[in-house]
C-alpha positions, 0 to 999 in steps of 0.5 A, a space after each residue: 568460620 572467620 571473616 576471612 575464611 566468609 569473605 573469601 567464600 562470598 568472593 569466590 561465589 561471585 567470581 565462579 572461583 574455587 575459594 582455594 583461587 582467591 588469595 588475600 593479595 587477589 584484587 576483585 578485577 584479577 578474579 574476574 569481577 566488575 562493577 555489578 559483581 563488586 556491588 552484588 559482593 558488598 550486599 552478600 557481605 553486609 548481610 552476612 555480617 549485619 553491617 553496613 559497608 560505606 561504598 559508594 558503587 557511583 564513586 568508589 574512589 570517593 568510598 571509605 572503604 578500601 577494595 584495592 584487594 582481597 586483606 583490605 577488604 577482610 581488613 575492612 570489615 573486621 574494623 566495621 564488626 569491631 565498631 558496631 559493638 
């Protein structure tokens, strides 16, 4: 399974959604999930992946890492796997 295809089912769990719902171009508040959804989103991600996710949930404007929609964040964490070789 990709990272896009794993990103998408974790999102889609936490949205309630069917992952056919969620499109690369959603943005998590479309889908229905806020703050605590996004943090429960970003701790299924990390263990799923063994990486760690520099997102502050406090500041998330202030974070390296961008959530502004569903390709960044696959965008994102294809960047951290590739770096933690």
């Amino acid at each position: 399974m990709s990272t896009q295809d794993k990103v998408i089912e974790i999102i889609a769990e936490q949205a309630v959604l069917e992952p056919s719902d969620v499109t690369l171009d959603s943005t998590l508040s479309d889908l229905g999930i806020d703050s605590l959804g996004l943090v429960e989103c970003i701790f299924a991600i990390e263990e799923e992946f063994d990486i760690s996710i520099p997102f502050n949930a406090n500041e998330p404007q202030e974070s390296d890492f961008d959530i502004s929609n569903v390709a960044a964040i696959v965008a994102g964490i294809d960047k951290l796997i590739s770096e933690k070789v």
